[in-house]
C-alpha positions as CSV (number, residue, x, y, z in Angstrom):
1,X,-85.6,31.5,-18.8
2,X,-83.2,28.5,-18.4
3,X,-82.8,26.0,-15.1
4,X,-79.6,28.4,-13.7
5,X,-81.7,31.5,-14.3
6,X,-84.2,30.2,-12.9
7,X,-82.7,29.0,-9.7
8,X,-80.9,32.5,-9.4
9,X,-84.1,34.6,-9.4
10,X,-85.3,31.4,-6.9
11,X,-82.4,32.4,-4.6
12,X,-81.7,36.2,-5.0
13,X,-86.1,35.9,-4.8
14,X,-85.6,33.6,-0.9
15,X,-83.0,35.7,0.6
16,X,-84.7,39.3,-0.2
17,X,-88.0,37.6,1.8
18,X,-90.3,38.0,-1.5
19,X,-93.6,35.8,-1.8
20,X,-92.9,33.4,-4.6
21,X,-95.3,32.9,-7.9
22,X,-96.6,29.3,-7.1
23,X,-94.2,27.7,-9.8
24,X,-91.2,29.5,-8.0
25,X,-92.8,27.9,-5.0
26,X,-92.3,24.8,-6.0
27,X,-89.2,25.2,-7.4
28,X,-88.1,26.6,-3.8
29,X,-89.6,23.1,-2.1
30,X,-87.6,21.0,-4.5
31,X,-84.2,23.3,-3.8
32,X,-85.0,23.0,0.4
33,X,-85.6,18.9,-0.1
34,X,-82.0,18.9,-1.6
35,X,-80.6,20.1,1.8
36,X,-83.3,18.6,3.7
37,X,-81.5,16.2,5.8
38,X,-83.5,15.2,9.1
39,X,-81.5,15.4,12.5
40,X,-80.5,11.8,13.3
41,X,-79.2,10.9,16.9
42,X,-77.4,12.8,19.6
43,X,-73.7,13.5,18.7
44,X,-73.8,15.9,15.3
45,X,-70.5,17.0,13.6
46,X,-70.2,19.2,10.4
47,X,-66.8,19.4,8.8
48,X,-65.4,21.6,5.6
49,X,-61.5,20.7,4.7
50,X,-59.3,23.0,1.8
51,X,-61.3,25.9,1.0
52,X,-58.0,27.7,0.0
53,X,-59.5,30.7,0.7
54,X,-62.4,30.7,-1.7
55,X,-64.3,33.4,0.2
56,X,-66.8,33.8,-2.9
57,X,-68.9,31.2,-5.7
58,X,-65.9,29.4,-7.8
59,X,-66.9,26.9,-10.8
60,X,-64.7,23.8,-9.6
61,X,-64.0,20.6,-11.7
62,X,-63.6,16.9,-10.8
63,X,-60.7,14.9,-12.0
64,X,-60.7,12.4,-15.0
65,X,-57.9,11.0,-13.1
66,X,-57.5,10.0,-9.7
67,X,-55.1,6.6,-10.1
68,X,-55.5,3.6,-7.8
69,X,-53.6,0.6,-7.3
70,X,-52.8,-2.2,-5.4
71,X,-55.0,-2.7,-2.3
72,X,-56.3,1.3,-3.5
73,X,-57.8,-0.3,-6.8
74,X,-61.4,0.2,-7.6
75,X,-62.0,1.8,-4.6
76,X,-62.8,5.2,-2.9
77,X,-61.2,8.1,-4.0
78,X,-59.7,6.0,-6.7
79,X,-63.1,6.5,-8.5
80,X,-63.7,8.9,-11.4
81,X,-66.7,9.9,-14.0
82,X,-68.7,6.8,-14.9
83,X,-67.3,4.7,-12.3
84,X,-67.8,7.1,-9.3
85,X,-71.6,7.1,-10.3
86,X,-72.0,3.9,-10.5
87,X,-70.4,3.0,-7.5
88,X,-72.5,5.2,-4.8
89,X,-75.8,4.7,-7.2
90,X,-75.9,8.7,-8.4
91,X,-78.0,9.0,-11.5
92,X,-76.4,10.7,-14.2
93,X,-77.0,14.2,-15.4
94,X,-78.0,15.2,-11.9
95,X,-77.1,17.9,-9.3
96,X,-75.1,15.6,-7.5
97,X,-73.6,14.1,-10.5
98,X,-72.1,17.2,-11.3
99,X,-71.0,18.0,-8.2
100,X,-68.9,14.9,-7.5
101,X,-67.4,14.5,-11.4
102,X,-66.4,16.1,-14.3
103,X,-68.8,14.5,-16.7
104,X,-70.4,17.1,-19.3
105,X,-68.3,20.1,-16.8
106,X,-69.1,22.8,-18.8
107,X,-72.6,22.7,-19.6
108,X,-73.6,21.2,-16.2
109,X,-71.8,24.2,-14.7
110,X,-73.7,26.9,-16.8
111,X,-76.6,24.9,-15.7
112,X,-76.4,24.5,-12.0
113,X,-73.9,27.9,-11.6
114,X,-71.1,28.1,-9.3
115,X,-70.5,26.0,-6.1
116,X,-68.9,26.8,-2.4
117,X,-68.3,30.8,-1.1
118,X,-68.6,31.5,2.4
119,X,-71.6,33.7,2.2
120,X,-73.9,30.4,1.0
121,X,-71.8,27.7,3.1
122,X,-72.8,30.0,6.1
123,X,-76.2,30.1,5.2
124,X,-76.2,26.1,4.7
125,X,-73.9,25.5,8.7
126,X,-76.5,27.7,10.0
127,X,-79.4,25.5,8.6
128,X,-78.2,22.6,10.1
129,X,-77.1,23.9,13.4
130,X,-80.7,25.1,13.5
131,X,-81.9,21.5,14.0
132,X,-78.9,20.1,16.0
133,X,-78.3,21.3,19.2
134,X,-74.6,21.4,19.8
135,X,-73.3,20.8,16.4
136,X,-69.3,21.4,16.0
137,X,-68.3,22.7,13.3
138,X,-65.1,21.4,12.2
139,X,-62.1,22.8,10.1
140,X,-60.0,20.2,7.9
141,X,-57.0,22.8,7.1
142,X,-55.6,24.6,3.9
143,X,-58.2,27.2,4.7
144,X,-55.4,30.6,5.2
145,X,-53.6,30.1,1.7
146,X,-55.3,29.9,-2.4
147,X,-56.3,33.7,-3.1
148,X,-55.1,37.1,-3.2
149,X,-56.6,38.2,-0.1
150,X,-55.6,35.4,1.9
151,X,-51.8,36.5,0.5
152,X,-51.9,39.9,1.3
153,X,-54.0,39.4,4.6
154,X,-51.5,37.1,6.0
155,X,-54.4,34.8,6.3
156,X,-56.0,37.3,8.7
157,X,-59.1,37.2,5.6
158,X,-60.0,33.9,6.3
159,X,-59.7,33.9,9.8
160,X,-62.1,36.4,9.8
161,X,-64.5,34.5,7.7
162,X,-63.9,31.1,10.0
163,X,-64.8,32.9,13.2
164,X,-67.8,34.4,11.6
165,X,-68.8,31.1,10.2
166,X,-68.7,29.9,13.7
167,X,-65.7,27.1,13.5
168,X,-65.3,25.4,16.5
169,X,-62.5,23.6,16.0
170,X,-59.5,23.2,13.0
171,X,-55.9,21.2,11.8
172,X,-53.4,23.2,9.7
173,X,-51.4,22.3,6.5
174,X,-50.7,25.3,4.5
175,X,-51.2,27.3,7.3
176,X,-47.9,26.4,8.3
177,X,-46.4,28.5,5.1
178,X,-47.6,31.5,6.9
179,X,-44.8,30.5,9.4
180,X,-44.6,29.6,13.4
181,X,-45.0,33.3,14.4
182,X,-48.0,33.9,12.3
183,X,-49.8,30.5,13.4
184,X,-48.8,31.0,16.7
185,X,-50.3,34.5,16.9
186,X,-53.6,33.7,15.4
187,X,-53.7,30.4,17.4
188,X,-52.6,32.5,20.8
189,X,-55.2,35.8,20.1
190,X,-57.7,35.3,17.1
191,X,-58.7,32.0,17.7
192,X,-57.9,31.8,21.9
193,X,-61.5,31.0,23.6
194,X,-63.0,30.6,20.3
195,X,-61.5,27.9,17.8
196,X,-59.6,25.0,19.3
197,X,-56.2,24.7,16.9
198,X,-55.7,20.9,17.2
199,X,-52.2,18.8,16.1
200,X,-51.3,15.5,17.8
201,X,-48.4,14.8,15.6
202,X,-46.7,18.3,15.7
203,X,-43.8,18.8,18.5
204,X,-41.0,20.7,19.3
205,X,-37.5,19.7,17.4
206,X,-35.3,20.2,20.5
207,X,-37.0,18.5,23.6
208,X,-40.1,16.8,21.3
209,X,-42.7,18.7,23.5
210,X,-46.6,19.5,21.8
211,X,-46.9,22.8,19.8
212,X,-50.4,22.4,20.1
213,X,-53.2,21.0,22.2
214,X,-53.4,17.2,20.5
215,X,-57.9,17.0,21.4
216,X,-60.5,18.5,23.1
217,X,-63.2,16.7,25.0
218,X,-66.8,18.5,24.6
219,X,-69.9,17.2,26.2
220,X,-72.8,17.5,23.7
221,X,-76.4,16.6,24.3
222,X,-75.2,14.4,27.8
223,X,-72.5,12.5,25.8
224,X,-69.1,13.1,26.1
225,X,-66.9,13.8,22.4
226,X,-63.3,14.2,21.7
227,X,-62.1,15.5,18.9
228,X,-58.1,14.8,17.8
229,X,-56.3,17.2,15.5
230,X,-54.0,15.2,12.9
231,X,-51.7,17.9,11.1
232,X,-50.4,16.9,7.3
233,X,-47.7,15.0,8.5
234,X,-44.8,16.1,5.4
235,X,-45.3,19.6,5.9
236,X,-41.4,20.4,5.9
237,X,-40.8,17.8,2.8
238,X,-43.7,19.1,1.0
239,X,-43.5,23.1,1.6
240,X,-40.1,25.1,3.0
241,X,-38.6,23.6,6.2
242,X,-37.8,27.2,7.2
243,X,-41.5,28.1,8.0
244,X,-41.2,25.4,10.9
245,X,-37.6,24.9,11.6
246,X,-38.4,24.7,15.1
247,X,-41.5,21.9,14.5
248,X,-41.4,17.8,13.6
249,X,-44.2,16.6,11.9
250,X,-45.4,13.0,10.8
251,X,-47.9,10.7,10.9
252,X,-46.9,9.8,14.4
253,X,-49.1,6.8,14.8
254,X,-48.0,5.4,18.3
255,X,-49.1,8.4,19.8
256,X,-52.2,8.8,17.8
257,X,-53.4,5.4,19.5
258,X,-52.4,6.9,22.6
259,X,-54.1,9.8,22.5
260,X,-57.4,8.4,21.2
261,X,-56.6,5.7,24.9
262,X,-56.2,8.6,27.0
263,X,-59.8,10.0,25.6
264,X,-61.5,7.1,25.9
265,X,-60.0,6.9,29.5
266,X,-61.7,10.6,30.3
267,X,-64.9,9.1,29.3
268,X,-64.9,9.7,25.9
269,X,-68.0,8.1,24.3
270,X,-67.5,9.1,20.9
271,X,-63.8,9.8,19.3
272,X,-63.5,11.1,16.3
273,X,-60.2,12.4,14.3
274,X,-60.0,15.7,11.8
275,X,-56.9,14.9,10.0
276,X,-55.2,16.4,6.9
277,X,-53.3,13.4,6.1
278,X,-54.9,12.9,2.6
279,X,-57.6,9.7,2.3
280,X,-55.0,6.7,1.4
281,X,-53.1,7.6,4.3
282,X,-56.4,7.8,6.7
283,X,-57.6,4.5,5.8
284,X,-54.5,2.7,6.2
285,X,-54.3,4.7,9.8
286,X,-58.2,3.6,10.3
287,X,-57.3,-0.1,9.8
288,X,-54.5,0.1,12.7
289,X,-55.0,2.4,15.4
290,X,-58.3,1.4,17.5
291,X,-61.3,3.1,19.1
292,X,-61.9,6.1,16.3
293,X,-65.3,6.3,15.8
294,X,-64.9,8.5,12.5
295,X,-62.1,10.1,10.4
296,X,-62.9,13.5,9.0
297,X,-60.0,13.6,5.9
298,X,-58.7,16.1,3.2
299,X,-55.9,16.7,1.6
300,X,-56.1,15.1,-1.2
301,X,-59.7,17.2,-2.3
302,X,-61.5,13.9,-3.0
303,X,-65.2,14.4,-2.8
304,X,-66.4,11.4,-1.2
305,X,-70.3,10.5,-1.2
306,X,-70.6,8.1,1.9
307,X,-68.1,6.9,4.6
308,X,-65.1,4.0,4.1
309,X,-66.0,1.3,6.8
310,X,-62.6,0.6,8.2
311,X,-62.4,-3.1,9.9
312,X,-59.8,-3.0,12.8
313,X,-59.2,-5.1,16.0
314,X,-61.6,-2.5,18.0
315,X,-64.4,-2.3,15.8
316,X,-64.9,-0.1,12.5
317,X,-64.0,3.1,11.8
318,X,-65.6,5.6,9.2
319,X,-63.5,7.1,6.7
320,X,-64.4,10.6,5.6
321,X,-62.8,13.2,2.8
322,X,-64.9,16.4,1.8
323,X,-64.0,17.9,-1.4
324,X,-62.4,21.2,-1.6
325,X,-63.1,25.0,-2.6
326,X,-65.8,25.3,0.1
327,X,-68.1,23.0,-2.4
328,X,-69.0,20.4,0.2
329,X,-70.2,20.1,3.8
330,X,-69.9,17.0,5.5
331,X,-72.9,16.3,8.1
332,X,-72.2,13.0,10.6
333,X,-75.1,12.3,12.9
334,X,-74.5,9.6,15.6
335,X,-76.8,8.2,17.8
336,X,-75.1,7.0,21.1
337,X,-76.5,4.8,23.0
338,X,-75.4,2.9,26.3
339,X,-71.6,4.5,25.8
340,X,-71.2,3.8,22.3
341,X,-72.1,4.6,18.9
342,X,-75.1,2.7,17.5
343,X,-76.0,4.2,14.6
344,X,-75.0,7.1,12.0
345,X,-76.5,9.2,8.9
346,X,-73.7,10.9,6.8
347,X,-74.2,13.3,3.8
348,X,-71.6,15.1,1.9
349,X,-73.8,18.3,1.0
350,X,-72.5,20.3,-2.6
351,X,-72.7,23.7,-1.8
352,X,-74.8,24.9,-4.8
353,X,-74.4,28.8,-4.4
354,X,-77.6,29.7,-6.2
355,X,-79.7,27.5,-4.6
356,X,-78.3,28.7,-1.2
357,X,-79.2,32.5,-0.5
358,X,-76.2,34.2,0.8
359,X,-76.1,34.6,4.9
360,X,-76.2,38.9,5.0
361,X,-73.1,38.9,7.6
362,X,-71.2,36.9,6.0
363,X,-71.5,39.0,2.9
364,X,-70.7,42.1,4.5
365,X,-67.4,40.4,5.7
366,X,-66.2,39.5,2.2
367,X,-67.1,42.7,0.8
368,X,-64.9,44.3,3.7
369,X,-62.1,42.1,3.2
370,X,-62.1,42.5,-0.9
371,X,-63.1,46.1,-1.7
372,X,-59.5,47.5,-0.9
373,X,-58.4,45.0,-3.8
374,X,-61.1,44.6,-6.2
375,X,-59.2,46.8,-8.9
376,X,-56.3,44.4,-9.0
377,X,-58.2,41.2,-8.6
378,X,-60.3,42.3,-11.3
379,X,-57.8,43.3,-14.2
380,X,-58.9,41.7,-17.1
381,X,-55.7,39.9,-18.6
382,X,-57.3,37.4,-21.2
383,X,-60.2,35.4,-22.2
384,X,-60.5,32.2,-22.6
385,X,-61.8,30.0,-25.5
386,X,-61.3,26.0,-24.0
387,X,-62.3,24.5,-20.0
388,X,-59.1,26.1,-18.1
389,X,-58.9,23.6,-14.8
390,X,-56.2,22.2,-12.7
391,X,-57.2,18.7,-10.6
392,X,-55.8,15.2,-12.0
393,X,-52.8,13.2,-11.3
394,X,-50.7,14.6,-14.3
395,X,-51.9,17.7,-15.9
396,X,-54.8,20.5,-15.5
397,X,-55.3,23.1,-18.4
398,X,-54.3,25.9,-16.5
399,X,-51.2,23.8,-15.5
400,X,-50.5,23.7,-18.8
401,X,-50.8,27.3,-19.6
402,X,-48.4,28.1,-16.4
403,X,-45.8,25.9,-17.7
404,X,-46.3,27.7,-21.3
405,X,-45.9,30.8,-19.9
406,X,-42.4,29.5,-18.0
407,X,-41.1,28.5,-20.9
408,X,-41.8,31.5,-23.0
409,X,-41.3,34.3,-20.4
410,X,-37.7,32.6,-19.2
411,X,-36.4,31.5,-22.6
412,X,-36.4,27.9,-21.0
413,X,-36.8,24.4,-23.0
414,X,-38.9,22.8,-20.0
415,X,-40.9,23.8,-17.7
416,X,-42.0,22.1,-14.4
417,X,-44.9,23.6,-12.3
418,X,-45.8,21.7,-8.8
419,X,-49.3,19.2,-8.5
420,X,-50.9,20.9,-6.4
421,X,-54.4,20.0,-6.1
422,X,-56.4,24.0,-5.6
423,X,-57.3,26.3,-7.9
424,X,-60.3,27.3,-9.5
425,X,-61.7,26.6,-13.1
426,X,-62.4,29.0,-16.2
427,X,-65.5,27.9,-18.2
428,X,-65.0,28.9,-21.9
429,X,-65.5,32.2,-23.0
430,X,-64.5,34.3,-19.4
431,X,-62.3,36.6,-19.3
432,X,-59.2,35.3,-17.2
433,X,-58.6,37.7,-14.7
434,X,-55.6,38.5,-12.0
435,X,-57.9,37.0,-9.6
436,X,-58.1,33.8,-11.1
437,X,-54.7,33.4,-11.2
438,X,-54.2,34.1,-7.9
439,X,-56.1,31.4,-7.5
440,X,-52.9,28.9,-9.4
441,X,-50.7,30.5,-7.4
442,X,-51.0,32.5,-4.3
443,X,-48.3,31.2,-1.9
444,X,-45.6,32.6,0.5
445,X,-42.7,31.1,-1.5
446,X,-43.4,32.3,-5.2
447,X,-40.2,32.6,-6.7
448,X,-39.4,31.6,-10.4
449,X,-36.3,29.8,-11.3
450,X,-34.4,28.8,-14.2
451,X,-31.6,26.0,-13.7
452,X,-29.6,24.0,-16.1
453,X,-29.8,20.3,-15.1
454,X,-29.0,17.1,-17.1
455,X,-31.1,14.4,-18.3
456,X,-30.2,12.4,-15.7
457,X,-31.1,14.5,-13.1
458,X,-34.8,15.5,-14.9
459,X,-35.1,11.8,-14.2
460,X,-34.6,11.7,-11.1
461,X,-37.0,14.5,-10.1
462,X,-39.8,12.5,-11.7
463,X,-38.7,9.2,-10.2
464,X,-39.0,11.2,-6.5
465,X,-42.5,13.0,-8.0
466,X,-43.9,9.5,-9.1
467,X,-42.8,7.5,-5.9
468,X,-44.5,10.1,-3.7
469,X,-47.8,9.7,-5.6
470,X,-47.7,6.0,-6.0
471,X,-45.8,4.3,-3.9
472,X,-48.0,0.9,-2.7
473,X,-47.8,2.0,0.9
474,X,-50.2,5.3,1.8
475,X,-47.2,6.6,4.4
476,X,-45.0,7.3,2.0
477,X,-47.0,8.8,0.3
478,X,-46.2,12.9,0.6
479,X,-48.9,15.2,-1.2
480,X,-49.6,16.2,-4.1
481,X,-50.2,14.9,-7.5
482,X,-47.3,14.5,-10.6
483,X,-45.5,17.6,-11.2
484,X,-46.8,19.2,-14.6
485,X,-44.3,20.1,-17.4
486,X,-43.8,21.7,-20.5
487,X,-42.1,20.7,-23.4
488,X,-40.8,17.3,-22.2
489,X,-42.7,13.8,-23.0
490,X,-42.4,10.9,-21.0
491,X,-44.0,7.3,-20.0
492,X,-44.7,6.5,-16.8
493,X,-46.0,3.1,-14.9
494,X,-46.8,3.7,-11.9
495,X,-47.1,0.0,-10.2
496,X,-43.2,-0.3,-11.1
497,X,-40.3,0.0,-8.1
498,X,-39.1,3.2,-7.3
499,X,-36.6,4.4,-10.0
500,X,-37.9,2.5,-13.0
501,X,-41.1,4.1,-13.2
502,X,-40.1,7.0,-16.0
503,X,-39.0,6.0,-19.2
504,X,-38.7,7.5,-22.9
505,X,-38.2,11.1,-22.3
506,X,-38.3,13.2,-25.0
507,X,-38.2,17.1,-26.4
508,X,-39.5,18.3,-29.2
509,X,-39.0,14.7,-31.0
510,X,-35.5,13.6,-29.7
511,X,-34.8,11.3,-26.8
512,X,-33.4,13.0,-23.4
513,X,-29.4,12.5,-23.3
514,X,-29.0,11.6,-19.4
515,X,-25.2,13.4,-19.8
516,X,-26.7,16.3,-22.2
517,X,-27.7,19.9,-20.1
518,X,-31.2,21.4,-20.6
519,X,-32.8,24.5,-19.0
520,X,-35.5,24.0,-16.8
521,X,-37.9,26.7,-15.4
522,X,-39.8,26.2,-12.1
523,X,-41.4,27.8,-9.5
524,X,-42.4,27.7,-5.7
525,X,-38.8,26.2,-4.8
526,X,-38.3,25.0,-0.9
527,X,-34.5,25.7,-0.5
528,X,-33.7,28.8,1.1
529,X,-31.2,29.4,-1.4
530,X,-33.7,29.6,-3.8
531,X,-35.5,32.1,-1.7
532,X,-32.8,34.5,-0.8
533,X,-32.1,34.4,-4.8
534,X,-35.6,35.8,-5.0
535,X,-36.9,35.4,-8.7
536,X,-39.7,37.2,-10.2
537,X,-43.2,35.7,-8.8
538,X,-45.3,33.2,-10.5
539,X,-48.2,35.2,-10.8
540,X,-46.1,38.1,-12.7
541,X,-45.1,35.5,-15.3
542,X,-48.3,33.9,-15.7
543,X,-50.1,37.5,-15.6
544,X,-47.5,38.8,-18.3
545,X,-47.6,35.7,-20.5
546,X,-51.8,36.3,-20.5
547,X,-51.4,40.0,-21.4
548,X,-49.8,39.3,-24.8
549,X,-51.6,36.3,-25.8
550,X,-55.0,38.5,-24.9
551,X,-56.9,34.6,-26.2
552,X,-56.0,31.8,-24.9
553,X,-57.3,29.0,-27.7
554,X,-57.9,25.3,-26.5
555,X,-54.7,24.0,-24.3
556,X,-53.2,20.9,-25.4
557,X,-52.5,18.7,-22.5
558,X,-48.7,18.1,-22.2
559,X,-49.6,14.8,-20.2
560,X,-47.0,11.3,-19.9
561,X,-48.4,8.0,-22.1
562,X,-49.4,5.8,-18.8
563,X,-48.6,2.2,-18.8
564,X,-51.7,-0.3,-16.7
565,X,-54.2,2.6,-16.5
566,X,-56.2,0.7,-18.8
567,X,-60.4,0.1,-17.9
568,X,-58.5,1.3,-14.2
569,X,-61.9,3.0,-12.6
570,X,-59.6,6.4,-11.4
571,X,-59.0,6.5,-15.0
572,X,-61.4,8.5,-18.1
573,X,-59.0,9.9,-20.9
574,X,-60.7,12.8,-22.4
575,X,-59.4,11.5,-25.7
């Protein structure tokens, strides 16, 4: 029996209340000291961020690339592999080296078996809830949108789930694609008494009044705690303006310090933020707004180990991010003392699903929510032979094979498939199913399109692409990581001025002509154009394309030569 056996037979062994052979005994001790983590303090926050709707046990792999520059050189998330290790003193070949990189994936992951899914993160909240009176539990966003269900739920899935998980309090990003009637319901019956639906920087577009409440104060243990609601502030750049056509967003950093004054003026003892503005961004807003005790990021899925200490004129301010994929919870303990935080224990907790038994209710949700679907989730459409992932700053396997299927199923010379950051991995040798690639690409604006557009132009989308993900300063920076492609070759340096980043572009050997036309496919467009055109959905391509290849062999990675990424610490080629 190996280590993952093992463990499972530990778990399934726990949660049916069996007495345990003395060996399994100890092997139950040393899986409870991994989530042993004693209650420090007075003030106790727990805090999940981009589950994408990852109701059951995914396998979920790190980046090898995670690019930092600038003042974000060699430092956290700008860490990767090797370097990440190093950095936060994890030993290698470890539970939690596993959990926060992709070194040795796939035979770590048939070791230690699949992370996150509701039923086991429920079991883990209530654990620590048990041993801190008047814990909130806090909601980071991107939680309503990344599966099947969550699609043909209108989100109502997960909502489900984060009521019975016992959230206390949330921020929305892709929530927003569901639209303003859908959030507003939810917010206005689901969640009203229950789950406090927090956005300082979110206001009306006519008369600039809030959408939604921008904190709530709480009084746990005798101390006073506000909690402030940062929405992702490039909601309508980044998805369709026509979900919120009647909603500004942005970082809104005036009022931010405003609001965190007006708390502290209630009596506020401890402030802390839940923001979805991605980790660059949150520790550039640490270092100039004043009098946050502690940031609770995400966004950008980075799996942080221990808190950023922000210096600002007030004081310090911890910087948090917490993974993605329901893998991690974040625990902050603080201990307040004479109106002010003294002291604080933080642990980013992986969410090891077979070392976690699976909380009964919570189980009998999920199977309520999936059985009507299980038939299509679960058609088999290919199997894998390579590591199919998606997570990097250029290119993911299962990137790749979306772009292949673009090109091949609309006859198209390039294809371009959005960086975004979820989706689940594929270890080799599974069967791929229509599930999984729900997973790639579940969204409210799934159309497929073909356009013919010049050099020029395909240079100028990845001039836009690049400046979002590197330009120097963190505000203008807008989500998401490069956009993958197909077929095209091209160098990029990312610490060069906007417009001059991409050069030598080529296909299939011969340089792009910026006058010559080329056809492009793409999918998830933002116009409403592109919408009302209405082409086939993503996941019918992609599902189509899988049916005839039946195996898909190792993936080549279609990814750009990278100028200055040398010995950088965000940066471990795989070859």
């Amino acid at each position: 029996m190996n280590r993952r056996e093992f463990m499972q037979m530990l778990a399934l062994a726990s949660a049916a209340g069996m007495v345990l052979k003395p060996g399994m005994a100890q092997a139950q001790a040393a899986a409870d000291k991994f989530y042993d983590m004693p209650k420090f303090g007075n003030v106790h926050f727990l805090h999940f961020t981009d589950c994408h709707a990852q109701l059951n046990p995914i396998y979920f792999r790190e980046p090898n690339v995670n690019l930092g520059f600038g003042t974000m050189y060699d430092r956290p998330p700008h860490l990767v592999g090797e370097y990440l290790l190093k950095y936060y003193g994890i030993a290698p070949n470890t539970p939690d080296a596993h959990a926060f990189t992709y070194l040795n994936f796939t035979d770590a992951a048939q070791q230690y078996g699949k992370v996150g899914g509701f039923a086991h993160l429920a079991t883990l909240v209530k654990q620590m809830r048990a041993s801190r009176p008047g814990a909130l539990l806090l909601d980071g966003g991107d939680t309503w949108q990344g599966s099947g269900t969550a699609l043909w739920t209108n989100g109502q899935d997960m909502v489900d789930a984060c009521l019975q998980l016992g959230v206390d309090i949330m921020t929305p990003h892709w929530e927003m694609t569901l639209g303003e009637d859908r959030v507003m319901e939810i917010v206005e019956k689901d969640f009203a008494g229950k789950v406090a639906f927090l956005a300082q920087n979110v206001k009306t577009t006519d008369f600039e009044d809030p959408v939604f409440e921008a904190f709530t104060m709480r009084e746990m243990n005798g101390v006073k705690v506000a909690v402030i609601g940062q929405a992702f502030p490039y909601t309508p750049i980044a998805n369709p303006r026509y979900f919120v056509e009647n909603w500004s967003f942005g970082i809104d950093e005036e009022n931010m310090q405003k609001t965190v004054n007006e708390a502290r003026s209630q009596g506020a003892q401890v402030v802390v933020v839940i923001s979805h503005n991605g980790m660059d961004v949150d520790l550039k807003l640490a270092s100039r707004v004043t009098g946050i005790d502690a940031i609770f990021g995400g966004h950008t899925h980075d799996g942080v180990p221990q808190p950023v200490k922000v210096k600002n004129p007030g004081g310090v301010t911890l910087v948090t991010n917490a993974g993605s994929n329901g893998k991690f919870l974040g625990v902050m303990d603080f201990d307040v003392k004479d109106g002010k935080v003294s002291d604080f224990r933080y642990k980013l907790m992986p969410v090891f699903s077979d070392l976690l038994p699976a909380d009964p209710e919570m189980t009998a949700l999920i199977k309520r929510v999936r059985e009507p679907h299980e038939a299509k989730l679960n058609e088999v459409l290919a199997t894998t032979e390579g590591l199919l992932y998606r997570r990097g700053n250029f290119n993911g396997t299962f990137d790749q094979v979306i772009c292949d299927a673009l090109m091949k199923g609309k006859d198209a010379q390039i294809a371009f498939s959005p960086g975004f950051r979820w989706g689940t991995s594929l270890l080799p040798g599974q069967d791929i199913l229509m599930e999984h690639v729900l997973d790639q690409t579940a969204i409210t604006y799934p159309w497929t399109t073909v356009t013919n557009m010049s050099g020029e132009m395909i240079k100028v989308v990845l001039e836009d692409v690049a400046d979002n993900l590197f330009n120097p300063d963190p505000y203008y920076q807008q989500g998401g990581d490069m956009v993958r492609v197909g077929g095209l070759e091209y160098t990029i340096d990312p610490t060069a001025d906007f417009g001059n980043r991409i050069s030598n572009m080529m296909l299939d050997g011969q340089a792009i002509d910026a006058s010559k036309t080329y056809k492009v496919a793409g999918w998830a467009p933002v116009s409403p154009e592109a919408r009302d055109a209405g082409g086939e959905p993503i996941w019918d391509v992609v599902a189509n394309y899988l049916r005839d290849q039946k195996v898909v062999k190792d993936v080549a990675l279609n990814e750009p030569k990278i100028i200055g990424a040398e010995n950088n610490p965000g940066y471990a080629p795989l070859s």
